[in-house]
Structures are given as C-alpha cells and as structure tokens.
C-alpha positions in Angstrom: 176.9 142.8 224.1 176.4 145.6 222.0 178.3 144.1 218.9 181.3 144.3 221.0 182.7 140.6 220.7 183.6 138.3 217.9 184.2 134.4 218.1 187.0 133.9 216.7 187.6 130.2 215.1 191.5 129.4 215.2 191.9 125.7 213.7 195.7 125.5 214.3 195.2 124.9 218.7 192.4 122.2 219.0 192.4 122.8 222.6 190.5 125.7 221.5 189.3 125.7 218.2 186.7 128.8 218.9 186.5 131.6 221.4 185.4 134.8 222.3 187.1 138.1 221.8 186.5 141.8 222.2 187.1 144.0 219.6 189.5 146.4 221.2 191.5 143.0 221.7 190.8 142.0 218.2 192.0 145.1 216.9 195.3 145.0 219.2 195.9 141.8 218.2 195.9 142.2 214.1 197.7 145.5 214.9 200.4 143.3 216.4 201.0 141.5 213.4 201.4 143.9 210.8 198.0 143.2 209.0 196.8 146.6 209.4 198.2 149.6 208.3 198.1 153.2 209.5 
C-alpha cells in the first residue's frame, strides 16, 4: 500500500479491538480531537 495505512489497535470497543486506517483518515481524525496543533 505504499505506507499509506496504519492498524490502529483501540482496546476500549472489543468488537473491534484492531483495524485498518488510511492516513489522510488518521490525520483527520487526530485533527478532530485537538491533539494536533497548527
């Protein structure tokens, strides 16, 4: 894939404690919650 997706492992659904992500999506996502900063 080009280095273009990450598993992410998310321990609090185990429903679905890993899956995969792009990292546009990744980087939407943490931009969403005020971890990054401009």
């Amino acid at each position: 894939d080009g280095g273009e997706q990450v598993k992410i492992a998310d321990s609090a659904n185990p429903a679905t404690a890993s899956y995969w992500m792009t990292t546009e999506a990744l980087a939407d996502w943490i931009a969403t919650r005020g971890y990054a900063t401009s």
